[in-house]
N, C-alpha and C positions, 0 to 999 in steps of 0.2 A: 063329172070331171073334178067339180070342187071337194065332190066326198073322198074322190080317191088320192087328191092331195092331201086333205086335212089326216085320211088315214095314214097316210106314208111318213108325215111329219112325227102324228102318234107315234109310229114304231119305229122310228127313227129316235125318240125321245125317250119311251122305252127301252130300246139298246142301249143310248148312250147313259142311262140313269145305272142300269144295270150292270155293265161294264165300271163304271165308276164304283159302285158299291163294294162289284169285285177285287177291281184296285187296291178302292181304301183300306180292304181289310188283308190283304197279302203284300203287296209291294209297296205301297206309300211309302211306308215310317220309315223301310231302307233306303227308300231314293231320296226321302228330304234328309234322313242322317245322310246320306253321299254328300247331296249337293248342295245343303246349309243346315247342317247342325245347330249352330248360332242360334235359328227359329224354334227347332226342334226343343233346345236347352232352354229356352224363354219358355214354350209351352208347357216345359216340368217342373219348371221353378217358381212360375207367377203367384202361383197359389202362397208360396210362403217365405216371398222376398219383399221387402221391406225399399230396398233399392238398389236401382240395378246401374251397373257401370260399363257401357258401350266403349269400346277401348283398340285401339292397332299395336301396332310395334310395343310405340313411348311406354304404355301400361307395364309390361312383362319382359321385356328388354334387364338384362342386368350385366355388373363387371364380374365379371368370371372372379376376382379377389375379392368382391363384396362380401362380408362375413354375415351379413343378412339379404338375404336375396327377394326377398320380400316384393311383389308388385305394386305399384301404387294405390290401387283401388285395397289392397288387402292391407298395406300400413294404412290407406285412411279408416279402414275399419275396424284398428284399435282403437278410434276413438272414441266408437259407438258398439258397446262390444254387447249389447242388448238388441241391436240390430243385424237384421241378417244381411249383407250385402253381395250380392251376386254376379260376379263377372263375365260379359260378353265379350269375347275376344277375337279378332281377325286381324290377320297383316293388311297391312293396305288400305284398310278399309275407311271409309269418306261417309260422310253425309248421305249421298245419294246412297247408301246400302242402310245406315243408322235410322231413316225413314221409312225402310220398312219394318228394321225391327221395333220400333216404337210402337209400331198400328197394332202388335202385339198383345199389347199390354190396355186392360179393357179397366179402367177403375168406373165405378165402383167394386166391381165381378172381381177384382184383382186386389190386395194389400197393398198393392205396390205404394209407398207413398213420396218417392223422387224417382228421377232419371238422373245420373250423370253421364253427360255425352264429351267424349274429346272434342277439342277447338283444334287442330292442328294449322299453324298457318300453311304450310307446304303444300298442303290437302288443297286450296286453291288456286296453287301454280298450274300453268300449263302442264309441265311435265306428269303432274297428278293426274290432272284432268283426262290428259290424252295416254296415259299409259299402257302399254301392255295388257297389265293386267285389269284391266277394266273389260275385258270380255268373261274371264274367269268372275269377278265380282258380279254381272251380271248375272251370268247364268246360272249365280246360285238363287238369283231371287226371283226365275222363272216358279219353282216350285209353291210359290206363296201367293202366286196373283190367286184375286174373288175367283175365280173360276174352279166348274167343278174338277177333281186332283185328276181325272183322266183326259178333261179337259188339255190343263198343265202339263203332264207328261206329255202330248201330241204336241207342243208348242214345243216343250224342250228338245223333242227330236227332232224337229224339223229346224232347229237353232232358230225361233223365234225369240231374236232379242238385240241387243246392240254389241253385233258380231264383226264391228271392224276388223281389216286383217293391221298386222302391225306397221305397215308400211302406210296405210291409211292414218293410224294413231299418230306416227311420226311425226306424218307431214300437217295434222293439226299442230301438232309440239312447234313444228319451225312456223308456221302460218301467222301463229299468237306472236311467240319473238319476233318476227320480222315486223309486224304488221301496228299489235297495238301500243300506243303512245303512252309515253312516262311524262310525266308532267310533275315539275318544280316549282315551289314558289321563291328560286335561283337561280341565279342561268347554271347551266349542265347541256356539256357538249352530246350526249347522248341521248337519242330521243324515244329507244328501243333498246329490248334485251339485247336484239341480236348485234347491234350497234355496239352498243355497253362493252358485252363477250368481249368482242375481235379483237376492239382495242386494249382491255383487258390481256387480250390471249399474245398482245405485239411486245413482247418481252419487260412486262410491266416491271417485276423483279428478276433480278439478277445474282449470281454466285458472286464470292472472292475474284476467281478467275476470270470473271465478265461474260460466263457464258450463262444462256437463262436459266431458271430456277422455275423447272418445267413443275414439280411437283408444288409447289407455292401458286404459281400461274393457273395451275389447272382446282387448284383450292377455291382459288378468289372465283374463277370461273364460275365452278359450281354454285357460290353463294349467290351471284347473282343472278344464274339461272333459276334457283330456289326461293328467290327472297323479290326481284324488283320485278313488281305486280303492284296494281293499285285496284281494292278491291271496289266495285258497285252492283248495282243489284241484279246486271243482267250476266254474273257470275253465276256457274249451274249452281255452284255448291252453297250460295245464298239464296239461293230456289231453293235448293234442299232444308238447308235449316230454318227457313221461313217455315217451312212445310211444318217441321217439326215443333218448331214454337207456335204455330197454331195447333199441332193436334195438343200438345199437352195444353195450352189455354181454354182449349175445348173442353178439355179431360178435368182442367183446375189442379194437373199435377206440375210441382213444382221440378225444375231444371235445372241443371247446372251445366252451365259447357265452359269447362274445364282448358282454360286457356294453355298449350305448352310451351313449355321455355327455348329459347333458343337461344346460341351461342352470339350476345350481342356484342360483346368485345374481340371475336375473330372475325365479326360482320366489318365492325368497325375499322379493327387493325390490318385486313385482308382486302377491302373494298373502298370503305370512306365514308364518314356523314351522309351521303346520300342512301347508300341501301340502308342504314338504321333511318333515318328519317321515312324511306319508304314502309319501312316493319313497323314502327311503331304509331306511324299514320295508318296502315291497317288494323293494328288492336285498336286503335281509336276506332275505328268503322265500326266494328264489332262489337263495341262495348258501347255505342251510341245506340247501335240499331237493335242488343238485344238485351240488356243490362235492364228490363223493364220488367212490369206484373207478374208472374209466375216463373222468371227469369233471370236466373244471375250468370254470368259472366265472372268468372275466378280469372284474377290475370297474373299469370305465375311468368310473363316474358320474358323477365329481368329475377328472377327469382335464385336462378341456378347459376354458378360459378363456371367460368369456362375450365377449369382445368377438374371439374365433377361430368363433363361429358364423355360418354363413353368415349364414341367417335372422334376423335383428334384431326383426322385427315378425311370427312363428308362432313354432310351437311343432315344430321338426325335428329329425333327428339329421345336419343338415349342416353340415360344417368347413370352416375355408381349410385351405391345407398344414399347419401348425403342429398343428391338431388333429387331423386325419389322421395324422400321425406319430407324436403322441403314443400315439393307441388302435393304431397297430400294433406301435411297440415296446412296449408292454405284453405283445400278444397273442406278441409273438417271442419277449420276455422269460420267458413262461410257456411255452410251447413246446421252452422249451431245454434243458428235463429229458429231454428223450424225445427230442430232436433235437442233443445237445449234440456231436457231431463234425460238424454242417451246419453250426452257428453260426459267422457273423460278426457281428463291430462294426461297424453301417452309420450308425449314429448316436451 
């Protein structure tokens, strides 16, 4: 009885070795270009990139009048024009996807000799967190689990992954606003987003005429739906970048996570002291907990001009030129300890 299990297991493992084999060499390379390029593009570039820059929107966003259209990660690589630097790009994309394109990147096997990773504050709001599109971002990085690639393909058809439907995502979105507490070192009548919003949303500003001033109202909204969070560490997305700053400490490959700017004088003007006191109490979190060994924290929060934001009327991290330049000569400027015979003056 025992022999004719241990045999059925053999040919059972035989199938699946074989089948696999099959895979890898016909259909793989099309289904991971389908379902995460990103991976694909790190595995053909490792070999002769020098540093790579993990990047959403903020990176490649531009004003349509900008007369250099240029993405950040490609103006900071005028400064190093001896270095190759290589762009990883996805909308949307968080932490919890930037950790696995990390595990990528194998040094010594690899040149690689930095990461720059985006810091996005938003990326840790609720609404990030529970978004829509967080089944799409999953299910691209079904194709990359340890598992053999035929393995991985029977998981991705069977939608083995974090397949919320959106009506589920939602109701985490409302669950966080309603539920967890804002905390002042002043009194503030609001003890929650959701709190915040309403009152917010009770005709906060007004026209000439005395009737509300729904597009202003629904501005402030959104900031504070975007912005009044207080980060700690049972945040996923500080799981995530923990993760990260251990592999590269593992690795002894240096990091940069690339703080971006946000519009702190329509924070200010639209909302009040208190949501900048909230934003800028999270860049302190951030630059406390990872501003350390192998680790720098670029803080461009306060860097960009509100009237260089693309966006006038949301809540983005998109620039014209001017503010683009600014967050990469920052991230060059910080750079140039570790890269200081690449360094040029490009601005």
């Amino acid at each position: 009885m025992a022999r004719k299990i241990i045999l059925r297991v053999f040919a059972l493992l035989v199938i699946v070795v074989t089948l696999n084999f099959v895979y890898t060499f016909t259909f793989y390379q099309k289904d991971l270009r389908e379902k995460c390029a990103e991976v694909l593009k790190i595995r053909e570039t490792r070999a002769s990139t020098h540093i790579y820059y993990f990047g959403e929107s903020s990176n490649v966003t531009f004003r349509e009048t900008d007369s250099t259209k240029s993405s950040i990660s490609d103006l900071t690589a005028l400064f190093y024009p001896g270095l190759r630097l290589t762009n990883i790009n996805k909308y949307a994309t968080h932490a919890g996807i930037y950790k696995h394109w990390i595990e990528e990147i194998e040094p010594p096997r690899d040149k690689v000799s930095a990461v720059v990773i985006t810091l996005n504050l938003r990326s840790f709001d609720a609404a990030w967190i529970h978004s829509k599109l967080e089944t799409q971002l999953n299910e691209s990085m079904v194709m990359t689990r340890p598992y053999p690639n035929i393995v991985n393909r029977f998981f991705l058809s069977l939608q083995a992954f974090d397949n919320k439907t959106e009506n589920q995502r939602e109701e985490g979105m409302l669950e966080a606003w309603r539920t967890e507490e804002l905390v002042f070192p002043f009194p503030f009548p609001h003890k929650t987003v959701a709190a915040w919003d309403y009152a917010m949303a009770q005709g906060t500003y007004t026209k000439e005429d005395g009737s509300w001033d729904t597009d202003k109202i629904a501005l402030a909204c959104h900031y504070i739906k975007g912005f009044a969070f207080q980060l700690h560490e049972d945040n996923p997305r500080i799981r995530d970048f923990d993760a990260i700053r251990d592999y590269c400490e593992s690795k002894k490959m240096p990091l940069y996570l690339n703080l971006m700017a946000e519009n702190i004088s329509y924070a200010d003007s639209l909302v009040g002291r208190e949501l900048v006191f909230l934003m800028q109490q999270n860049r302190d979190f951030l630059v406390k907990r990872y501003h350390k060994g192998n680790t720098r924290v670029v803080d461009n929060l306060n860097v960009v001009d509100g009237i260089d934001f693309i966006d006038q009327n949301w809540t983005t991290e998109h620039y014209g030129y001017r503010g683009r330049m600014r967050i990469a000569k920052n991230l060059a400027d910080t750079m140039r300890m570790q890269f200081k015979n690449e360094y040029i003056k490009a601005y």
